[in-house]
Each structure stands twice: as C-alpha cells, then as structure tokens.
C-alpha positions in Angstrom: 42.8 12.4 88.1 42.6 9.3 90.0 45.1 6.8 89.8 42.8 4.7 88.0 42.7 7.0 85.4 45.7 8.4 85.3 47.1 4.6 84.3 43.9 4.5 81.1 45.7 7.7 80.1 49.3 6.4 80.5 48.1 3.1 78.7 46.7 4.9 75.5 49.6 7.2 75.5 51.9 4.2 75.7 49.8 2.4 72.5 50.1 5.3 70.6 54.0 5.3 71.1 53.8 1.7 69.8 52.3 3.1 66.9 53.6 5.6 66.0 57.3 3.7 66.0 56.5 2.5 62.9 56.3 5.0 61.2 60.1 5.3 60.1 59.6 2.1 59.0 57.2 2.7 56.9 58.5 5.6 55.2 62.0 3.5 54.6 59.8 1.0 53.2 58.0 4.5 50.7 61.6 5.2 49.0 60.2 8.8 48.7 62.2 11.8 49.2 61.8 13.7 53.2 59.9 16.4 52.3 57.5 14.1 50.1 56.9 11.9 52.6 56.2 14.1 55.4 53.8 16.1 53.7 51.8 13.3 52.1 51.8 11.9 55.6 50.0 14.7 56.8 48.2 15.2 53.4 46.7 11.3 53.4 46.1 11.7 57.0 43.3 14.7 56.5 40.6 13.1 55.0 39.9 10.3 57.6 40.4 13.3 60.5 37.5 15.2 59.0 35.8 12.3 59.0 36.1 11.2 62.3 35.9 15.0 63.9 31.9 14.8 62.0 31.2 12.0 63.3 32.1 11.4 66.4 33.7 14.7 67.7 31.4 17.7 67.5 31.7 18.5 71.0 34.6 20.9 70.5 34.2 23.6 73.3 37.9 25.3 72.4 38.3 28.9 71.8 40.0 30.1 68.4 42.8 30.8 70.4 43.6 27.8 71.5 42.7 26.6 68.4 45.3 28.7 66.7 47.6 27.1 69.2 47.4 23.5 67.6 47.5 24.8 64.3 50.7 26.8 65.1 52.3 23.4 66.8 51.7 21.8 63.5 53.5 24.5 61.9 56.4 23.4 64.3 55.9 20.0 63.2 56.5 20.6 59.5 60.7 20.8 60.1 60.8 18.6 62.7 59.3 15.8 60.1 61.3 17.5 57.4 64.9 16.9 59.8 63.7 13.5 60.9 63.0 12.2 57.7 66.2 13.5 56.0 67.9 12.0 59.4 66.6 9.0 58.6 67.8 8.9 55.2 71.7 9.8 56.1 71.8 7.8 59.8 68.8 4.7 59.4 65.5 4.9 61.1 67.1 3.7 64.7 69.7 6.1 65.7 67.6 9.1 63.8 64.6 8.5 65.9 66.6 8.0 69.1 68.0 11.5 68.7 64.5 12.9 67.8 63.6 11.7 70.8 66.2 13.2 73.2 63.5 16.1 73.2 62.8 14.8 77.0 66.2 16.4 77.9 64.7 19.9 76.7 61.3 19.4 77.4 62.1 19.0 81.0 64.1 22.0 80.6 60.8 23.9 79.5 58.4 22.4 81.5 60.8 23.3 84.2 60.4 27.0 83.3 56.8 27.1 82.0 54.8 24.9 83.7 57.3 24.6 87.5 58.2 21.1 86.4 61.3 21.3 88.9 64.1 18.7 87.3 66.7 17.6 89.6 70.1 17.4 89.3 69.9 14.4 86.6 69.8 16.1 83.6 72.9 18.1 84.5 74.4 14.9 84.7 72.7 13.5 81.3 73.8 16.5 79.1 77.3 15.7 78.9 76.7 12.6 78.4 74.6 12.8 75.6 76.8 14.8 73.5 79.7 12.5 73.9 76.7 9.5 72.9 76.1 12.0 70.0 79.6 12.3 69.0 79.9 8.4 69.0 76.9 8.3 66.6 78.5 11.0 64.5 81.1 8.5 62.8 84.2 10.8 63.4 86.8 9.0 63.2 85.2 5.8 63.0 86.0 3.6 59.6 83.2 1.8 60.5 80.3 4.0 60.7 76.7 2.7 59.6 74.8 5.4 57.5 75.3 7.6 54.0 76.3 10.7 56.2 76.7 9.8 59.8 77.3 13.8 60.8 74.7 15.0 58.5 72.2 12.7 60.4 73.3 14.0 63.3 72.9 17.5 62.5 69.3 16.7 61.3 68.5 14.9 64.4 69.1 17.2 66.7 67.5 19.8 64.2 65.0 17.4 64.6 64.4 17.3 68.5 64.7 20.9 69.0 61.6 21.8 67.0 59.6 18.6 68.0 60.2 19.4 71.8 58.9 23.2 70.9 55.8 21.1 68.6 55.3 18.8 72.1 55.3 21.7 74.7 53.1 23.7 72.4 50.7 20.6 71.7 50.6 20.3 75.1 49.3 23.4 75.9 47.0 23.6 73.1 44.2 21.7 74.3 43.5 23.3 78.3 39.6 23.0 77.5 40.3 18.7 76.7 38.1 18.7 73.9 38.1 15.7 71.8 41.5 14.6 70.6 40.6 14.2 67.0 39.4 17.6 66.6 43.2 18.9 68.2 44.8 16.5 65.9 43.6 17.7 62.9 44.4 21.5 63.4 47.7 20.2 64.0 47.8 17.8 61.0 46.3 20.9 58.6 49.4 23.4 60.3 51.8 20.6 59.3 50.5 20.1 56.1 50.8 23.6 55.1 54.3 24.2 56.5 55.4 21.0 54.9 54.2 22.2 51.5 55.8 25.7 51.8 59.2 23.9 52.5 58.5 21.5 49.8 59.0 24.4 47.2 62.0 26.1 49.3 65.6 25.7 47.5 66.9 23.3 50.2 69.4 21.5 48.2 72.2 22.8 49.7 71.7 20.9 52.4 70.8 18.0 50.8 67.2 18.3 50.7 65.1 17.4 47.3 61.6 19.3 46.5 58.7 17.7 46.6 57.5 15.4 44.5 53.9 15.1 44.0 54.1 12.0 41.3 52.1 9.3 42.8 54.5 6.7 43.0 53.1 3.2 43.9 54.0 1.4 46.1 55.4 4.4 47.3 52.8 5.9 48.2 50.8 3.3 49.3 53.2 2.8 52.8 52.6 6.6 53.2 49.1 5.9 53.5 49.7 3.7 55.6 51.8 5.1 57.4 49.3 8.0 57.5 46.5 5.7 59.2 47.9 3.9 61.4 50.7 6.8 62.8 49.4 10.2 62.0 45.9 9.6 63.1 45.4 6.4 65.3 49.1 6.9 67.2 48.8 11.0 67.5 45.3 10.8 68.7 46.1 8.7 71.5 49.1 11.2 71.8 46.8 14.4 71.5 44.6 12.8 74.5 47.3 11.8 76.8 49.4 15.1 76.6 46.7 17.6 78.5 46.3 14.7 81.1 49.6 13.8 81.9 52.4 15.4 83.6 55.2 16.4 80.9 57.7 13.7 82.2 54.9 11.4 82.3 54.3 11.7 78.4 57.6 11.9 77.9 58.5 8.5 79.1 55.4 7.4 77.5 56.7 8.6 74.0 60.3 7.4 74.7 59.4 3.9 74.1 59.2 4.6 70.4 62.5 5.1 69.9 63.3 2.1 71.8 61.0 0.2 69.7 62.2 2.1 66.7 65.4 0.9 67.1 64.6 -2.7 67.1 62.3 -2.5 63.8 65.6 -1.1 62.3 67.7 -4.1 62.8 65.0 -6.6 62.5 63.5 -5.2 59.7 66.0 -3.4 57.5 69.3 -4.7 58.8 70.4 -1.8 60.3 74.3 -2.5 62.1 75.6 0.5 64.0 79.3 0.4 64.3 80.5 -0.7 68.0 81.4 2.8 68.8 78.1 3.9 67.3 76.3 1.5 69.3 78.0 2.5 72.5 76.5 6.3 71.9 73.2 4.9 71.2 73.1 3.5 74.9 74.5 6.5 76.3 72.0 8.9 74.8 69.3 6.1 75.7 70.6 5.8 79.1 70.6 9.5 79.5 67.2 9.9 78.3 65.8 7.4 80.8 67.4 9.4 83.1 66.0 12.2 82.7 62.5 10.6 82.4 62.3 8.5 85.7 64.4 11.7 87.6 64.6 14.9 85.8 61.1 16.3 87.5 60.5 15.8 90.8 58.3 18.2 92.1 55.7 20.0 90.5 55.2 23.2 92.6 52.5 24.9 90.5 50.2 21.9 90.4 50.4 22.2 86.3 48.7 19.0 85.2 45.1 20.0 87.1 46.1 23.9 85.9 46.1 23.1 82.2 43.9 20.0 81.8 
C-alpha cells in the first residue's frame, strides 16, 4: 500500500477503536448479567449485518475456508466477551478493558512466530513489568482497592486477553482475499453468537457467572442495542477492514487507544477511583503496552502484510 493509503486504513482503524471504547460503557449503563449482554450484543447486531452484506456487499470472493476462519474467530470471541464482561463487573469498565487489551504483548509474540513479525528486546522488558502492574490492580494487600472482586477481575481479564489475542490473530488471517468487511464481520458476529449462547446454558456459577437471561429488560436492553450498533457493527467493521491491511503492531496500536479512552469514560462517566496502588499498575501495564506497540516489531522479514492482504 502506499503511504497514502496505508494512513485511510490507520484512520478507520483508529475510528473504530473510538467506537468501540464505548462499549463497556454501555453495557454498565444495561445492568444485564455477562453472558446476557454479550450475546444480545452479538444477537442485536445480526440483523443490520444481513442487511448491509445485501445491499452493499455482494462482492464476496472468499472461499468457505476462509470463511470458516471468521466464523471460528467468532467462536473465540464468545469467552473473550464472556471474561470481559464478568471483568467488568468485579474490576469497572477501565482497568478490565486495559487488561483485555494487553493482548499486544501476545500478539506480538504470535505474529512473531506466524507471520516473521520480529519483536525486539522490548517486550522482554515489558513482561515483568506487566505482571507486577497486574499485581497492583489485583488489590492484594491493598485496603483500598476499587472493584467487587479486584482478583476475580483480574483473573477474568487476563482470561479475557488470551482468547481475544487468539480471536485477533485469527480475524486477521481470515480475510487474505479483502473482501468486503461487512460480509467478514458477520461470520464472525454469527460464531460469537452461537458460542455465547452455548455458554449461556453452561453451569458457570462456580465461578461467579449467571445464565442467560433472555427477559427483555428495558432500558436494559435498549443500551445493548445500542451498544450493538454503534460497537459490534460500525466499530468492528472499520476493525475487520483495517486488520488484513495493516501490519499486526500497526492494528495493535490502533486498537490500544480504546482502552485508553476506556479508561477515561470510566471515571468521567461512572466515577470509577482506582486506589493509588491500583492506579500505579494501570500505568505500568499501559506503559508496557505502549512499549510493545511503538518497539516490539521491528522487522518484518517475510513481507506478511502484502503476503496476507
């Protein structure tokens, strides 16, 4: 691509960061359960993605393989929405989302392996740092802590950022053929729907997880549709377009600013005070993920953004 278009790409990528950082916010705002909110996120999102894949995006030249690929990231996506949300529920919107978002530590870490994404010596540097950040976050001994469950958010975070850096390496690589975004984004949605429904039935309550709840709760519901709108579909399809285009580091810094953003919606909005040991990780696990971003790859030896775009 030319560096014209390489910044359009990096520009949609970064809008649909901004939008999509509002989706904790809205979900707070839902008062639903995790596992009802995910899925109806997914569920509310469907009809407007068949929609807009008739009308404007029959132009899909992707084999069934690769479209079994995006369904299968979606299928990924289902416990990573599942973690996040209950993350969300035991740590606030903020910190959960920052930790979600350390996925650039091990994406690099896979591109790296994958795609010959060659980090440098950075992220050597950033782990350690991260999980002393983490342990901050955590509450241990701190009287202080904000959050229901400070360690069970934790847990759920990084639970969290495991299986959305598998969805994102996996999304990735699911549309080599660049057909249109929309049509990508709503095999994914569909996988994540269905995986979010199976869990909804699964006896998670020993970890703190309620079943689903399919009473349509207003205004519950209402800022899951929403939320569904305006994240799932307008934010993921400027996602689903950047990814194939962009170097992985390159999306990655692009999606890191929803954290950042994420975090400042939580105090603004909801009020959300992290302790002063809590907000001491936060800046280490930011700082580290910035890190990473600006230095972790450094060389792309395999040429991998022309070779799978």
């Amino acid at each position: 691509m030319s560096d014209i278009s390489d910044r359009k790409v990096m520009s949609i990528a970064l809008l649909g960061a901004v939008a999509i950082s509002f989706a904790p916010i809205f979900y707070m705002f839902s008062e639903v359960n995790p596992v009802t909110g995910a899925f109806f996120r997914m569920f509310y999102a469907l009809p407007l993605l068949f929609i807009i894949v008739i009308i404007f995006s029959k132009n899909d030249n992707r084999t069934k393989k690769t479209r079994l690929i995006a369904f299968s990231a979606g299928l990924l996506m289902a416990p990573d929405m599942l973690a996040y949300f209950s993350a969300m529920k035991f740590i606030g919107v903020g910190i959960a989302t920052l930790i979600g978002n350390s996925q650039v530590i091990i994406v690099t870490i896979v591109s790296w392996k994958l795609f010959g994404e060659k980090p440098n010596p950075a992220i050597l540097f950033s782990l350690p740092v991260v999980l002393f950040g983490l342990f901050l976050i955590s509450g241990i001994s701190d009287a202080n802590a904000f959050g229901t469950n400070p360690v069970k958010g934790v847990i759920f975070g990084i639970a969290a950022a495991i299986f959305y850096s598998t969805f994102l390496v996996i999304f990735r690589f699911s549309n080599r053929e660049l057909a249109p975004a929309a049509n990508v984004q709503l095999d994914a949605t569909l996988g994540a729907a269905l995986g979010l429904f199976v869990l909804g039935f699964m006896p998670l309550s020993s970890i703190s997880i309620a079943p689903i709840n399919f009473e349509l709760i207003w205004p519950g519901h209402g800022w899951i549709i929403i939320l569904a709108l305006t994240c799932q579909v307008a934010g993921w399809i400027a996602i689903a377009f950047a990814l194939p285009r962009l170097p992985a580091a390159h999306t990655s810094f692009a999606v890191l600013l929803q954290p950042i953003l994420s975090l400042i919606w939580g105090v603004i909005l909801l009020s959300e005070n992290p302790s002063i040991k809590q907000t001491i990780g936060i800046f280490l696990v930011l700082l580290s993920i910035m890190a990473v971003t600006i230095f972790g790859t450094v060389e792309d030896r395999k040429n991998t953004p022309s070779e799978i775009s």
